[in-house]
TORPA-204077 format. One record per atom (N, C-alpha, C, CB): x, y, z; residue in three letters. Coordinates in pm, whole numbers, plus 50000, padded with zeros to 5 digits. Each point is the difference from the previous one (the first is absolute). Glycine has a CB too. Layout:
% residues N
XYZALA ...
//
This chain:
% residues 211
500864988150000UNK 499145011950000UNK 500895012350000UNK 498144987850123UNK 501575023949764UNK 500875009650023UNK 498915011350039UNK 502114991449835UNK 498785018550251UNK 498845015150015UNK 500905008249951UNK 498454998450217UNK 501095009049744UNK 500575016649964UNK 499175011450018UNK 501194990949835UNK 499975017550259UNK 499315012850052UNK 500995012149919UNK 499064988950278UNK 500295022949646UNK 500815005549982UNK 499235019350067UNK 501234975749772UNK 500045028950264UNK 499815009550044UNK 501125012449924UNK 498914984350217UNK 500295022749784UNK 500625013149932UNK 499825014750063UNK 499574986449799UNK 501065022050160UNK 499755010450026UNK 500635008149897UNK 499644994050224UNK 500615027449727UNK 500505003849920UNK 501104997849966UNK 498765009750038UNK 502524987350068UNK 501204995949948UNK 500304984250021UNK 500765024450041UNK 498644970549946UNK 500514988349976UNK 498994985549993UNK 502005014250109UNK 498054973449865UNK 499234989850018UNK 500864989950033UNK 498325007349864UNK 500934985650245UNK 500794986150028UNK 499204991150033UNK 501805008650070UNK 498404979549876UNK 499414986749950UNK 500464992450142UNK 500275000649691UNK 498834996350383UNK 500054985650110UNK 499634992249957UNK 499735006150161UNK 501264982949851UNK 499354983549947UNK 500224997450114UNK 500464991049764UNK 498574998850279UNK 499944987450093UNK 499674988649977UNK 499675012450109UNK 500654974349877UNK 499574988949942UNK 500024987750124UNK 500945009649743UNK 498404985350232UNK 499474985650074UNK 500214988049876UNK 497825013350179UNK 503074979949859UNK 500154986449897UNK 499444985850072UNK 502385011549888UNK 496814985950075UNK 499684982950071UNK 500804991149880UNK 497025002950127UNK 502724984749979UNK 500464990549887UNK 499474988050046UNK 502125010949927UNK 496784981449994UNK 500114992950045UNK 500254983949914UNK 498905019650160UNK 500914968849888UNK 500014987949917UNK 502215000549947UNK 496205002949880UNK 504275003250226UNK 501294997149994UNK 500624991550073UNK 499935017149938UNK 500034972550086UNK 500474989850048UNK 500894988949868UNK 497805005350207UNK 501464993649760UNK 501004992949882UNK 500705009349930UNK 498564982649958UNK 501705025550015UNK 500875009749935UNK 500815009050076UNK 498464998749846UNK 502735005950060UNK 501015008750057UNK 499085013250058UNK 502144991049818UNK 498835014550267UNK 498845015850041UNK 500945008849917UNK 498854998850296UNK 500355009849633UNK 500815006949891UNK 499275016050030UNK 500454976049785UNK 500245031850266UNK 499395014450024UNK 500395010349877UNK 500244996250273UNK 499455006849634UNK 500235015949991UNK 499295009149994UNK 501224994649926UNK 499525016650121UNK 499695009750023UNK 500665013149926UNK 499404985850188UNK 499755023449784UNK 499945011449906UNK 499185008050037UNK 500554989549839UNK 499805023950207UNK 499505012050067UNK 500965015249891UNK 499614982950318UNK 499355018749651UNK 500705016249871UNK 499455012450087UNK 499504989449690UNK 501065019350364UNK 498955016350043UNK 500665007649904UNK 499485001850282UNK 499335005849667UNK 500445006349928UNK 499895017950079UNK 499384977649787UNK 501375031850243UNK 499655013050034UNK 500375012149875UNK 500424990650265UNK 498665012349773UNK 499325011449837UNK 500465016550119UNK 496544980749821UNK 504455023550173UNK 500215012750025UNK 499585009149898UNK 501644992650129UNK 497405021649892UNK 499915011049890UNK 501495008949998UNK 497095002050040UNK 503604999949868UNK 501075008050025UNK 499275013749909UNK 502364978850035UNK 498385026450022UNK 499755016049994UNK 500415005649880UNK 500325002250228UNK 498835008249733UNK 500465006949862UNK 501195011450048UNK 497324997249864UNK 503585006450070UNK 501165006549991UNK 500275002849864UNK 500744990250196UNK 498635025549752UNK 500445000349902UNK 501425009449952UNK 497544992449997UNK 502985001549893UNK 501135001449965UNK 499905020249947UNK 500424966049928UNK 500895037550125UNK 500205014949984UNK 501124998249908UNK 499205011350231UNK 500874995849656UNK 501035000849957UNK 499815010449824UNK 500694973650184UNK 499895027049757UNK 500005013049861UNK 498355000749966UNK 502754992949849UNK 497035018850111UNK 498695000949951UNK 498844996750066UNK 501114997249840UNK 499184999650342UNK 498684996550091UNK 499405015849981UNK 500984978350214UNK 497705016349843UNK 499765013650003UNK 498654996750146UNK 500805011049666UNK 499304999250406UNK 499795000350135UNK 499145009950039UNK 501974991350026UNK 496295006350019UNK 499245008149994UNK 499764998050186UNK 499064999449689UNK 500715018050331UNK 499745002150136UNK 499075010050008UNK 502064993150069UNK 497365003450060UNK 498815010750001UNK 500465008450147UNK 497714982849863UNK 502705028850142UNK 500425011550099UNK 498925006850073UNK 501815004249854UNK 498264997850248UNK 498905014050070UNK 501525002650094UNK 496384991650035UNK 503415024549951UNK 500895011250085UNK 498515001150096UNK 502245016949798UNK 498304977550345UNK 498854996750116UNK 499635006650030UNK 500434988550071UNK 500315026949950UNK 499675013150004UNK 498995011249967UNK 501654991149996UNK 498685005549866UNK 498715008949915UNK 498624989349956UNK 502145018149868UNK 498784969050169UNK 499074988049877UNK 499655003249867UNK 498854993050176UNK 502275009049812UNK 500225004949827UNK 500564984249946UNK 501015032050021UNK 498434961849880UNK 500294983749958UNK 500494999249859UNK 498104990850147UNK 502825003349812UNK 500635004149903UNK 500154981949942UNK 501285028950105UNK 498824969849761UNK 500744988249916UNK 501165002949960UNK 498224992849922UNK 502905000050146UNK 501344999649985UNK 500694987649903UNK 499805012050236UNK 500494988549619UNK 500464991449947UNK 501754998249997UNK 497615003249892UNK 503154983850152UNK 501314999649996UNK 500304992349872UNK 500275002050252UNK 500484999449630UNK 500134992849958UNK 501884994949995UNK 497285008449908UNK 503114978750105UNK 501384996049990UNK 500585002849864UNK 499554982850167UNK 501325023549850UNK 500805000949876UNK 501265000250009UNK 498485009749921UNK 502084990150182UNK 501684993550009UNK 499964992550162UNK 501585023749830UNK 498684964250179UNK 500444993850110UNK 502004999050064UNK 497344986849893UNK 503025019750009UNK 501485001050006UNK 500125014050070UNK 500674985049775UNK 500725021550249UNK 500335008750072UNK 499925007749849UNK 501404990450254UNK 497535022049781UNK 499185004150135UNK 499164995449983UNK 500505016850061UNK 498514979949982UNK 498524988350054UNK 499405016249920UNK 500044977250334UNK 499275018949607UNK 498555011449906UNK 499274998650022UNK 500255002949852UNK 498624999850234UNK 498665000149952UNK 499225014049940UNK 500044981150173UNK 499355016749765UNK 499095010849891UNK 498914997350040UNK 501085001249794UNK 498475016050285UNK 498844998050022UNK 499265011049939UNK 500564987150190UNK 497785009049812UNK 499095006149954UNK 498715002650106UNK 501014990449778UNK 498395020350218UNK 499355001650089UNK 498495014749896UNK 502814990250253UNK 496295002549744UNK 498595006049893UNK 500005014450066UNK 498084975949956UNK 501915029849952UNK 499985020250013UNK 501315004850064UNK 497255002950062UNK 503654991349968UNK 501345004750053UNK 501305001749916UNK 499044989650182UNK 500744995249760UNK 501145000349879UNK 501154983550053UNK 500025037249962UNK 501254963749928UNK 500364990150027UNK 501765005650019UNK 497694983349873UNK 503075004250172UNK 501535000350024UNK 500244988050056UNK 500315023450034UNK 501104978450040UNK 500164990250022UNK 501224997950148UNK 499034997549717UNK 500774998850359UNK 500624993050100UNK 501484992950011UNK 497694998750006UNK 503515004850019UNK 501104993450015UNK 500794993150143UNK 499895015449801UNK 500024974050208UNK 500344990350128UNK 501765000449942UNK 497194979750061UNK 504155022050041UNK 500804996249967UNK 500204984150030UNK 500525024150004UNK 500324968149930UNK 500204982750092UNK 500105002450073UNK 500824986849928UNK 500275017650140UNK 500175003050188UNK 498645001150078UNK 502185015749962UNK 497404993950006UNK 498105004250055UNK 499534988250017UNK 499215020249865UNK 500764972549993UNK 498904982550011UNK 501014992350079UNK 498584996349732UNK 502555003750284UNK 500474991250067UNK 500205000550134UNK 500664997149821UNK 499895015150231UNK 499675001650180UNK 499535016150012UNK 502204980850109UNK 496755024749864UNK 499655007250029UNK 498825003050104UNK 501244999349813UNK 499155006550320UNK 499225004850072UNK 498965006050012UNK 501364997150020UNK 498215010749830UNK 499065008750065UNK 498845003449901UNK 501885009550149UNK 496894987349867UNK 499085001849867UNK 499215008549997UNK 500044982049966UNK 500315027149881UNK 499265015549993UNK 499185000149914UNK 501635012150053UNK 497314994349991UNK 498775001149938UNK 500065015549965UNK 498684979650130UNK 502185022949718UNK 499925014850001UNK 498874998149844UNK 503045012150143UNK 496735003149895UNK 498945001349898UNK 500995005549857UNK 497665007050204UNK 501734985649630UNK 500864996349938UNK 500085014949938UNK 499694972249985UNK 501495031349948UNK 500065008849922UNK 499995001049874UNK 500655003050148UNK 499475000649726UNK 499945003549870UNK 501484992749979UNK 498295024549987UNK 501864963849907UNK 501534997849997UNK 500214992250047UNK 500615015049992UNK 500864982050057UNK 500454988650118UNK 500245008450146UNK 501444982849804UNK 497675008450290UNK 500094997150112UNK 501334992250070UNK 497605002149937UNK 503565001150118UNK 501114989950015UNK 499825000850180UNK 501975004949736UNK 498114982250307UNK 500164998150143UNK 501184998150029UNK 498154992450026UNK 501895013350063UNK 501974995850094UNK 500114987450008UNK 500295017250183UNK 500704975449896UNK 500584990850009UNK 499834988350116UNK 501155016949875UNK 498034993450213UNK 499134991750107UNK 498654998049936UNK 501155010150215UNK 498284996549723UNK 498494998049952UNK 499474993249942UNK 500085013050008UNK 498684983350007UNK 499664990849862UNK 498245006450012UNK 502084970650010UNK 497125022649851UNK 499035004750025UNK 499354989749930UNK 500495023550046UNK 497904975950081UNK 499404988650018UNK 500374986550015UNK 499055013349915UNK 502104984650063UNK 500434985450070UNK 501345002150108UNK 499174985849755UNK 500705003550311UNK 501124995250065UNK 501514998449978UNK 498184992550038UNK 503125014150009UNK 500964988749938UNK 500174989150000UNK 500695011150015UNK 500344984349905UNK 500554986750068UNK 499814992850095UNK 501055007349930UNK 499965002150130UNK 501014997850182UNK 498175003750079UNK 503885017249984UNK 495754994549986UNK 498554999250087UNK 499574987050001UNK 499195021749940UNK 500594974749942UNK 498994988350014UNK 500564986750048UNK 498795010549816UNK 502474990250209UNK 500724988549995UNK 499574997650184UNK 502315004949753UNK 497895008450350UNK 499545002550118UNK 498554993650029UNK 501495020549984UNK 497734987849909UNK 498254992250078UNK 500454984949979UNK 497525019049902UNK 503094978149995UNK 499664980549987UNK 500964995550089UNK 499374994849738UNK 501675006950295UNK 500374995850118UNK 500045000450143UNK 500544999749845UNK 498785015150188UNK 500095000250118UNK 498275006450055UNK 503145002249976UNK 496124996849935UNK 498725005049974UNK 499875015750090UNK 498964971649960UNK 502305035350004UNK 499775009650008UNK 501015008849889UNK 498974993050246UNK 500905024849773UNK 500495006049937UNK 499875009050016UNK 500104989649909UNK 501055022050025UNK 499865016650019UNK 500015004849867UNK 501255003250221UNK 497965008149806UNK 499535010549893UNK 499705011950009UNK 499404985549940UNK 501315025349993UNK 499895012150048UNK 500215005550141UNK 498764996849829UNK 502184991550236UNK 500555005150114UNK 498864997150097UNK 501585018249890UNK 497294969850083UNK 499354994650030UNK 499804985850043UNK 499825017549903UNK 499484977550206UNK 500284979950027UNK 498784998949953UNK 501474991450233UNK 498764998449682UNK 498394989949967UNK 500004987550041UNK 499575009849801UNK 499584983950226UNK 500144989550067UNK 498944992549868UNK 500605008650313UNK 499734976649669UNK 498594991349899UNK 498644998550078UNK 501794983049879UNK 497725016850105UNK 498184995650045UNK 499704992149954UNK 499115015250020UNK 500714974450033UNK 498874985449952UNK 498255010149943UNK 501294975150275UNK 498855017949616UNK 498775004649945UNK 499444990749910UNK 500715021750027UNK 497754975750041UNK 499624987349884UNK 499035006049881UNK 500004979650202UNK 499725035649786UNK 499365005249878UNK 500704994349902UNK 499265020450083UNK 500444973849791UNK 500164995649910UNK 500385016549922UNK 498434973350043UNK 502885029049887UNK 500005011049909UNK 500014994849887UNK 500995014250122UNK 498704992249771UNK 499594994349876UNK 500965012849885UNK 496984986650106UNK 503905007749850UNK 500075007949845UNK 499534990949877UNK 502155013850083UNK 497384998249843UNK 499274991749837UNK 499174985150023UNK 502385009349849UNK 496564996850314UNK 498994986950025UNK 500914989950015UNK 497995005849863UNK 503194992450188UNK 500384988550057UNK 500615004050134UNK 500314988249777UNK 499625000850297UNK 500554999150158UNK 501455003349963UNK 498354979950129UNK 502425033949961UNK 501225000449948UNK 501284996550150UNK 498795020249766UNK 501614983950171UNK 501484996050085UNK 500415014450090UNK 501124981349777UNK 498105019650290UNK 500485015550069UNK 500204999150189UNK 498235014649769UNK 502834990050264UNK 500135003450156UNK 499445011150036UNK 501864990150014UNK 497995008850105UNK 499325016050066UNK 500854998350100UNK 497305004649955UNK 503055011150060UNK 501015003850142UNK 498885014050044UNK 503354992549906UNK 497305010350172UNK 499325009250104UNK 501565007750075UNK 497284981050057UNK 502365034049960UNK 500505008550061UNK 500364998950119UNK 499105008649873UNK 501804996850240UNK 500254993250141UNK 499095014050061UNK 502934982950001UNK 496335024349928UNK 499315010450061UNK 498254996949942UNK 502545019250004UNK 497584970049960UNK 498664996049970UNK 499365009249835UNK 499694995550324UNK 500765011149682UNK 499505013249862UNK 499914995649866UNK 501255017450109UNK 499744972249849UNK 500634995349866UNK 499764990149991UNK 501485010449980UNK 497464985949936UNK 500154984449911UNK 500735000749867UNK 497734992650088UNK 502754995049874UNK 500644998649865UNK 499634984249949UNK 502155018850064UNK 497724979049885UNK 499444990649899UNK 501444992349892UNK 497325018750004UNK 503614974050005UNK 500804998549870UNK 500114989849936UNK 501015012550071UNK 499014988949804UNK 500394985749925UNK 501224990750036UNK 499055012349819UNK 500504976350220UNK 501354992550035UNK 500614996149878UNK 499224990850212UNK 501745016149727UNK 500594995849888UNK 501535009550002UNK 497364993149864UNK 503705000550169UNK 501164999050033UNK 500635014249916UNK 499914970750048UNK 499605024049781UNK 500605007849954UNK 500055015349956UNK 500064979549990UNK 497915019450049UNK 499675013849992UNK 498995002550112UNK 500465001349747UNK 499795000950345UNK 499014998950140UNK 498985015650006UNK 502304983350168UNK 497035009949768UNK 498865012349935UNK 498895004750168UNK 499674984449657UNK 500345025550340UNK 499145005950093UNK 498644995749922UNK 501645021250104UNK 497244971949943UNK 498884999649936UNK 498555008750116UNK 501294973349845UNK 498975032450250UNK 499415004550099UNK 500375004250093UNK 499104990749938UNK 500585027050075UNK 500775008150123UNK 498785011150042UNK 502914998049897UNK 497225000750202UNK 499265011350072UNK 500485009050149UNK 498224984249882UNK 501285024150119UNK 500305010250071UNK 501805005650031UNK 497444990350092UNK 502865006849773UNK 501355005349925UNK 500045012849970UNK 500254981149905UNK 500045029150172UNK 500585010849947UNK 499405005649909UNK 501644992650055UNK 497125001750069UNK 498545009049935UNK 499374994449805UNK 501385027950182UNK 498684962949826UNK 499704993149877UNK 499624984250026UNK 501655017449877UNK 497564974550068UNK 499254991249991UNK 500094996949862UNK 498745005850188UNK 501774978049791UNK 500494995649870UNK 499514984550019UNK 502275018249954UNK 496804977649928UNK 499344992349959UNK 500424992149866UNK 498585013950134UNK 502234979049834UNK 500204988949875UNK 498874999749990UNK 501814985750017UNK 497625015049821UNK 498834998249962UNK 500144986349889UNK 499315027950055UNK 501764974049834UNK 500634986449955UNK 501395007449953UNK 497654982849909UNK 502865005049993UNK 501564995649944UNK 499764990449901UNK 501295002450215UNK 499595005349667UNK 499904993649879UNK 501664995949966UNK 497555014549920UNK 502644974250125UNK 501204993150007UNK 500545000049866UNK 499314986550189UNK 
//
């Protein structure tokens, strides 16, 4: 007699077997057992989408202040030194954004300046909207991190975030003054801010990403 119970939940399913073997009318014959037990576990892995030339990166802004809400488009156009993004933003106009490597690679400090006509170039600590490196290298190992001369600590969070309608791959940290959430893509190579609030007076919403 076999039973099977299976139980699931959103991340994961696992198969219990339990079996009962009789046997009977074995007396004249060898006792010959086998046995064969398969579980199979079905993990959902997470969407992580790929950043790299020609992404292009839609955000939705409110300055918390006035609640003035704005569509902020990034688009990738050099991932090499200097990191480009080109942005566009409806009735304002367009340009473009310069990350030096150093910045993406250990840079401390992330500025949310408002863009100008032309190129925008950030110093050498800065980066904008994502994480460095070396930052990110901190939350995954020690589930914490500094920013802007700031401690964040990770937060267990079971909201499901979603980019492009799929369950995505994002951490949430939190401020050591309670004020700051951040939202980021766990992805090593481009650790994308996908959600920030009460930043320096601005509120930033990933709306999608066209990989």
């Amino acid at each position: 007699m076999l039973k099977i119970a299976i139980s699931c939940n959103k991340h994961y399913a696992i198969v219990f077997i339990t079996y009962k073997l009789y046997f009977r009318y074995m007396r004249k014959t060898p006792l010959i057992i086998l046995l064969a037990i398969i579980c199979h576990v079905a993990i959902a892995q997470k969407y992580i989408p790929k950043i790299g030339n020609n992404s292009i990166i839609n955000y939705n802004v409110e300055a918390t202040a006035v609640g003035q809400k704005i569509q902020l488009m990034l688009t990738v156009t050099s991932v090499t030194d200097p990191v480009t993004l080109g942005w566009s933003i409806p009735g304002l106009g367009t340009g473009s954004y310069q990350m030096s490597a150093k910045g993406l690679e250990s840079g401390t400090k992330m500025k949310l300046k408002e863009p100008g006509y032309g190129v925008t170039k950030l110093k050498d600590d800065e980066t904008l909207l994502v994480l460095s490196k070396s930052t990110f290298s901190d939350l995954t190992k020690n589930q914490a991190f500094e920013l802007n001369n700031g401690k964040f600590t990770v937060k267990t969070d079971e909201t499901v975030y979603k980019i492009n309608d799929k369950d995505a791959d994002v951490i949430h940290a939190v401020s050591a003054n309670g004020k700051v959430d951040i939202w980021i893509l766990n992805n090593a190579d481009f650790p994308l801010v996908c959600k920030l609030t009460g930043f320096g007076g601005f509120d930033i919403d990933l709306a999608s990403i066209k990989e």
